[in-house]
N, C-alpha and C positions, 0 to 999 in steps of 0.2 A: 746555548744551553750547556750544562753540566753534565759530567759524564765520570762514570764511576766502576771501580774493581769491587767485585763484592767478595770476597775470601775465608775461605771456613778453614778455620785453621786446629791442626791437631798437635798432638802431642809428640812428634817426631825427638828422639833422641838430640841436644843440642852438640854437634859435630866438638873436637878438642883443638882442633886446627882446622883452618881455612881450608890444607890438603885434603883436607877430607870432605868439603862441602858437594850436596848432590851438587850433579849436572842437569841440566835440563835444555831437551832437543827439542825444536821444531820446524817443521820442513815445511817452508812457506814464508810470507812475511804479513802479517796480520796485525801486528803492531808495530811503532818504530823499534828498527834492528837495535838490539839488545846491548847494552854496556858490557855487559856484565853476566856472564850463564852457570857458573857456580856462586849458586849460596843456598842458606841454608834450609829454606821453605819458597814455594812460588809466594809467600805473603813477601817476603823478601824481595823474590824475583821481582813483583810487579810494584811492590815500591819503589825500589830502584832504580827501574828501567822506565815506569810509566807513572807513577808519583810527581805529581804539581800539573801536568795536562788531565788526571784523574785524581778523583780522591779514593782513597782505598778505604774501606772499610769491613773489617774484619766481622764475620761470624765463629764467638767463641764461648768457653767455659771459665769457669773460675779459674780454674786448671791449669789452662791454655796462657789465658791474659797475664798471669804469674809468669810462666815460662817466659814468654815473649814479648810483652810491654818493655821490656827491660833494654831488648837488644836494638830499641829504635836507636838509641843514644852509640849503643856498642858499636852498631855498623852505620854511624852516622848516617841514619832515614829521617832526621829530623827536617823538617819545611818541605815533607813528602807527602801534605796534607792527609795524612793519615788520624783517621777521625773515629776512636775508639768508644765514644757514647752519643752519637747522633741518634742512633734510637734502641729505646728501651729494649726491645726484640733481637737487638745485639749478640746480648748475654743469653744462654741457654744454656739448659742444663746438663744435656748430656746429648757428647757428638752421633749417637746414633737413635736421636728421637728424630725420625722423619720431620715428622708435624711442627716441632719448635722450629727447626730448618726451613721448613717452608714459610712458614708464619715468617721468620724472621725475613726471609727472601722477598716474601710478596709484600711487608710492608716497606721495604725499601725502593721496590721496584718501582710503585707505586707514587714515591716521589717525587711528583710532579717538575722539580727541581734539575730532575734531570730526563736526559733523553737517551741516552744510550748506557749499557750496561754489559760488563764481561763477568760472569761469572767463573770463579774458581776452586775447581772441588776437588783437586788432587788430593788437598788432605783430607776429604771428609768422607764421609761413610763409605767403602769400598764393597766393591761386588757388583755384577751385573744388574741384580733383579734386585737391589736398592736404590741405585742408579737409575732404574729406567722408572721405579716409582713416585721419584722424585721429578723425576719429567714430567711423566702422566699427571702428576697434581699441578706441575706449571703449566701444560700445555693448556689447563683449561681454563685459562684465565685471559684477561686482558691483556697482561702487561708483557705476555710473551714475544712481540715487536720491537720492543724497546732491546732487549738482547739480543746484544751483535754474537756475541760468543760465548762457547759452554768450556770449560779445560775439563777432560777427567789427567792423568796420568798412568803413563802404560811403563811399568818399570822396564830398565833398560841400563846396560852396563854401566855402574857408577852413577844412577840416577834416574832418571824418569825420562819419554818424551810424550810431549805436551800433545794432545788430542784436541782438538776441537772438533766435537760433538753436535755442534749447532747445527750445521748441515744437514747429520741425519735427523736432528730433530725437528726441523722443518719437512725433511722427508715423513717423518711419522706426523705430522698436522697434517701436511698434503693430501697425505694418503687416507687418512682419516674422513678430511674433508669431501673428498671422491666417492669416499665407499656411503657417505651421508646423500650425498647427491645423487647417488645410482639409487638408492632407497628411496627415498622421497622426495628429491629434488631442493632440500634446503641444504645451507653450508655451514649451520652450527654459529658460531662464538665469529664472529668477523675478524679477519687478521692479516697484517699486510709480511708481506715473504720479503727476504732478501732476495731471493731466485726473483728475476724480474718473468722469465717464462711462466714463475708460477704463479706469480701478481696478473700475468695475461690472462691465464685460462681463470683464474677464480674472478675476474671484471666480467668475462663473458659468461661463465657459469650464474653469476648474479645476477644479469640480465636476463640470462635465461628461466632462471628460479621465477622473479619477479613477475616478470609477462604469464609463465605457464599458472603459477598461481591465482591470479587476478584474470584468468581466462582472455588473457589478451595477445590473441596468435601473428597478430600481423608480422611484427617486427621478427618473428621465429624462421618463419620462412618462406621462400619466394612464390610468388603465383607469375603463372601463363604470362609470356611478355616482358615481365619485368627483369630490371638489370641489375639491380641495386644488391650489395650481399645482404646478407640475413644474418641472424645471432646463432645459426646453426654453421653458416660456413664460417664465420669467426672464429666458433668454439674449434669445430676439424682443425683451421690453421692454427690454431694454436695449440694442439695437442700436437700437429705436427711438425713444429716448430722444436719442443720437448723430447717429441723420441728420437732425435737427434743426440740428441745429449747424453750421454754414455753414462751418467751418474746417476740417470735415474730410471735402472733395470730392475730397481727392487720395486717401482710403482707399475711394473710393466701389466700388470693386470688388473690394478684399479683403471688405469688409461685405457686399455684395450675394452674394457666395460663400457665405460664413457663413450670411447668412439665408436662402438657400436652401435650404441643406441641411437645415439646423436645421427649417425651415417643413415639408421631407419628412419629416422622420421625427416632428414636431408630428400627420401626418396620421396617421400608425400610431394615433392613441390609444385606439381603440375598434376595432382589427384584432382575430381572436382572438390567444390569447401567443404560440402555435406559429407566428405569420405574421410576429409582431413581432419574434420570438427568430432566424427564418429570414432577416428584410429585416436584421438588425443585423450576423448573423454573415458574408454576401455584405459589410457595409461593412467589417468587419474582415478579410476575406479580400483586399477590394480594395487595404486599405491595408497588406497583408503581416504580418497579427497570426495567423498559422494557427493556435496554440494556442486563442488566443479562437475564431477563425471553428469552428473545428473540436468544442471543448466546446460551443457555443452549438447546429450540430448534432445533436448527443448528445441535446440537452435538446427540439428542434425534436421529432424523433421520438417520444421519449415524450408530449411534451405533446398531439401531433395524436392519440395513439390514444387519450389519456386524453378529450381533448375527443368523438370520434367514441364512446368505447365507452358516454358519458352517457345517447348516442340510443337504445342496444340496448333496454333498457327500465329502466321505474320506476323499480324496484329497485338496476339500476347504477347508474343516474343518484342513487340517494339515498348508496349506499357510495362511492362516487365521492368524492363532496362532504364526508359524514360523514369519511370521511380528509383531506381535504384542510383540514377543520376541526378536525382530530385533529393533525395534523402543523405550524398555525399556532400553536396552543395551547400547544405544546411550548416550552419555554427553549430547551431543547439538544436535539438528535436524540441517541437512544441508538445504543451501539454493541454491541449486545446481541444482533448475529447480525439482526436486522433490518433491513429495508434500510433505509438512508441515504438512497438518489439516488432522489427521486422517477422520474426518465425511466428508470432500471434497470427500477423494480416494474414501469410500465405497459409496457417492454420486455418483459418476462418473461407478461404476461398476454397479449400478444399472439402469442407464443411457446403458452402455456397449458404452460408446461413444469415439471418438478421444483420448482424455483425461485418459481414465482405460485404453486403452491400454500401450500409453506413461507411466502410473504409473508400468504397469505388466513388462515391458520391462526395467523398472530402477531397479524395486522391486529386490533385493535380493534373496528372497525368494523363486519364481515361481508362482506369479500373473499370469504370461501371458501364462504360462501352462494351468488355470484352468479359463480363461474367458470362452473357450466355456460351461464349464458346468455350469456359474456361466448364462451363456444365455440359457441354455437346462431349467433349473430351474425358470427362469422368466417367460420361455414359458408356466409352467403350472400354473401360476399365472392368477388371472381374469384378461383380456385385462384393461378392462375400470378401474378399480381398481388399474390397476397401472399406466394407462396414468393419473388418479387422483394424485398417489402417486410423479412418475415425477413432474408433475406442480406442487404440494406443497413443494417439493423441492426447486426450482427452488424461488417459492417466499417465503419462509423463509428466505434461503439464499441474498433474495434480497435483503429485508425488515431489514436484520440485516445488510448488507453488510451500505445500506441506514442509520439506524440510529447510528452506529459508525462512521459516516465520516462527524457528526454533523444531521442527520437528516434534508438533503438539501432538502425534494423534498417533506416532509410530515409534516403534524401538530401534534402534540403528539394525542389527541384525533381522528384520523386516524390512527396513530399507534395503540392506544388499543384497538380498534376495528377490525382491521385486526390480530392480536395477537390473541383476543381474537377469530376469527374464525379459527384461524389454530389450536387452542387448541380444539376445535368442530371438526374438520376433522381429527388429527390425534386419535381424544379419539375414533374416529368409523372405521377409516380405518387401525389402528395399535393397539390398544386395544381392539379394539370389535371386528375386522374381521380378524387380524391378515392377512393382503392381503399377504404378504413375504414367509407367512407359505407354506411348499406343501410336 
């Protein structure tokens, strides 16, 4: 693929003599070592030294093109593939319209034609807080990957030295990206880094966004037993892989955010599910995902009774598991009048109602063997504590049933307030009093 200098060139005085031509330094080697480091513009510079392996193409004015068309022949840049009307967006009308500059930049970038790209803005609009707005309108784009390098120019005895900026500018996406994923767990505009440490953590960050959204915790983190790592200990080593890196102290507190978090919920790994499913669903509450927070509910519920009803005796404790070993085993869950949602069954047996029977009498296992004691066991449960427990069933289930089916019947700000009090009642009626226990 093709590969190209993109150069915005301005109106620099044209030197009287050669003696006089800028200098231009740089510390590093980032393209093939240089012929040539006086002359009279980096449009120069990089025809010269990098013309026929790039084509260069200039962003300019009427102004400019008058100036400097001229000197290709003067300083012999001829067959330096320098390609002065490839696109319309070339031409602009004046060096310090951001937006013509950008327009002209993103539709080149854009190019399909090619894949890598240096830009050079030594001549162009100068100042910090133009400079960085010009970023800020590339950085939110696609085609930010495709640029290997950014030049500003930092004057310097007899000329300039050449800056590349890319680095921090990847550092400003990084960090961006981070403070996006501490908020809400997405990462914005997809984008691949030079920094391969940062290619690591945004692979695992993805992973992690994905699973947490779609309410799917398996692959996040470990349970009892298991050996395999998780998408939590990935993401640690890969953050700790980066702060190793000395160059990236100015992200020291987006990452230290990250690993925080990330470190709290590493500590879930051996909570029971129903604690894991509960701490996950408060994070997705907080972060405004009520459908998540609210299904993960759903599920919190059944799972504490199914865990509690293990204790009542042997017997549960074997049907219990025999289903739950019956329903891994499965490809597909049938839809054959059986229940589908695990947290519905154990809903219903704690209920002991129409419904757990019909489940015990499908069940494989011998559910309907072990309702009476799954009823001996409720009976020494506090009354009123579980006719609480019943009716908050009953409306979580509602309240989720209601906002999956578009949220017909309720305002969002009603939902997070009813949300918000089932996370009250179950933090005191199944974490604090553990009412199931007996």
């Amino acid at each position: 693929m093709a590969k190209a200098v993109i150069t915005i060139l301005g109106l620099a005085p044209k030197p009287r003599s050669e003696a006089r031509f800028a200098e231009y330094y740089f510390n590093g080697s980032i393209f093939p070592p240089l012929l040539r480091n006086k002359h009279i513009t980096t449009f120069h510079l990089f025809a010269n030294n990098l013309g026929g392996s790039y084509d260069i193409i200039p962003i300019y004015t009427k102004e400019a093109e008058k100036r400097w068309k001229s000197s290709v022949e003067e300083f012999q840049l001829e067959g330096k593939s320098i390609l002065w009307s490839r696109y319309q967006e070339q031409l602009i009308s004046d060096l310090n319209n951001l937006d013509d500059i950008f327009s002209s930049i993103k539709t080149i970038t854009e190019d399909r034609n090619y894949d890598e790209f240096i830009i050079d803005m030594v001549q162009g609009p100068r100042g910090v807080a133009i400079v960085e707005t010009l970023l800020l309108k590339l950085q939110w784009t696609k085609i930010s990957s495709k640029v290997s390098k950014i030049f500003i120019g930092n004057p310097a005895k007899n000329g300039f030295e050449l800056l590349n900026i890319k680095e921090y500018f990847e550092l400003s996406e990084f960090a961006q990206l981070l403070v996006n994923f501490n908020s809400n767990y997405t990462l914005g505009i997809k984008r691949e880094f030079s920094n391969l440490k940062f290619q690591k953590i945004v692979k695992e960050l993805n992973k992690f966004s994905q699973a947490i959204l779609s309410n799917s915790f398996n692959s996040l983190i470990r349970t009892s037993g298991e050996e395999n790592r998780s998408t939590v200990d990935d993401i640690l080593e890969a953050i700790g892989d980066l702060e190793n890196d000395t160059k990236v102290s100015l992200l020291s507190k987006e990452l230290e955010d990250v690993k925080e978090h990330i470190s709290e919920i590493q500590k879930w790994n051996y909570l029971p599910q129903f604690q894991k499913y509960y701490n996950f669903s408060r994070i997705m509450f907080e972060k405004g995902y009520l459908l998540n927070s609210i299904s993960l509910l759903n599920e919190v519920t059944g799972l504490y009774a199914k865990e509690r009803f293990k204790s009542y005796s042997t017997s549960v404790k074997k049907a219990v598991e025999s289903y739950e070993t019956e329903v891994k085993s499965q490809e597909k869950r049938r839809a054959n009048g059986d229940f589908i949602n695990d947290a519905k069954n154990y809903h219903e047996l704690v209920k002991i109602s129409q419904d757990a029977i019909r489940f015990g009498e499908k069940s494989k296992k011998g559910f309907l063997g072990v309702l009476t004691e799954v009823s001996r066991g409720l009976e020494r449960v506090d009354r009123n504590r579980l006719f609480q427990f019943k009716n908050l069933l009953k409306d979580i289930a509602d309240t989720r049933n209601d906002l999956a089916h578009g949220n017909a019947s309720s305002y969002v700000l009603e939902v997070e307030k009813r949300i918000k009090g089932f996370f009250e009642d179950l933090e005191y009626l199944v974490l604090t009093k553990d009412i199931l226990k007996v």
